[in-house]
Phi, psi and omega in degrees: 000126162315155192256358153271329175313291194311322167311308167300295172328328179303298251234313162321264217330147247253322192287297206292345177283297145346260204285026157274297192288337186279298199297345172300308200304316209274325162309309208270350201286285180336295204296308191293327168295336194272338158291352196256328206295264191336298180265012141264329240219258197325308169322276159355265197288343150283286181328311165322318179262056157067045187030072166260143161258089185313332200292313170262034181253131156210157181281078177273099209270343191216107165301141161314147177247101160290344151323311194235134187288302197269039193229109163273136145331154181218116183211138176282109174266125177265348173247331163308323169315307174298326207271302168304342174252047153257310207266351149288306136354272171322290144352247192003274205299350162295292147359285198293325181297292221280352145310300190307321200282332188252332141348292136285351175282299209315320190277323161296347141325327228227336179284316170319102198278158144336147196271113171320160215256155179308163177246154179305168202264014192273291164294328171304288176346305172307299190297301168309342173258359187239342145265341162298355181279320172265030176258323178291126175286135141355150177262000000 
């Protein structure tokens, strides 16, 4: 077998177009979490702590030099930090609900018994001949 054939084959199958469509959906998720976080979540809660902008708390361990172009800051953001694990948090818990949620169909799935399976066409038979016996008067 070819390894583009072998490929194509790969590439049909069902998991991978599905995990194709979770990682668009979860990349476009990201973004909106990551928008709700910087511009919803965060203004708030700096305002609250004394209109702090988290986005700009850092640690400056080596100040920029306008002498020298080429001595950048060197600084720890300690608030771009905050701000990605509040937009982990916010995941996580999305996550955990679309778990919880698909958990629970799964187990009302599983509560639901099976439909009995049709009978043959040996018991169909079987059956037809055991109600024509009691349809029939006694001898």
């Amino acid at each position: 077998m070819g390894l583009l054939t072998e490929f194509k084959e790969f590439a049909a199958r069902g998991n991978v177009v599905d995990l194709a469509v979770g990682v668009i959906i979860g990349a476009a998720f990201g973004k909106i979490v990551t928008s709700m976080v910087e511009q919803v979540i965060m203004p708030p809660v700096g305002l609250a702590l004394g209109r702090v902008d988290f986005a700009n708390l850092k640690w400056v361990l080596a100040p920029e030099n306008p002498a020298t172009e080429a001595i950048e800051e060197v600084a720890i953001q300690y608030g771009a930090f905050i701000n990605t694990m509040i937009q982990f948090v916010i995941i996580l818990f999305v996550v955990f609900l679309l778990v919880k949620a698909i958990n629970k169909l799964r187990r009302a799935e599983a509560e639901t018994p099976a439909a009995p399976p049709a009978p043959t066409a040996s018991e169909a038979l079987l059956m037809e001949i055991r109600d024509a016996l009691k349809v029939r008067p006694p001898v």
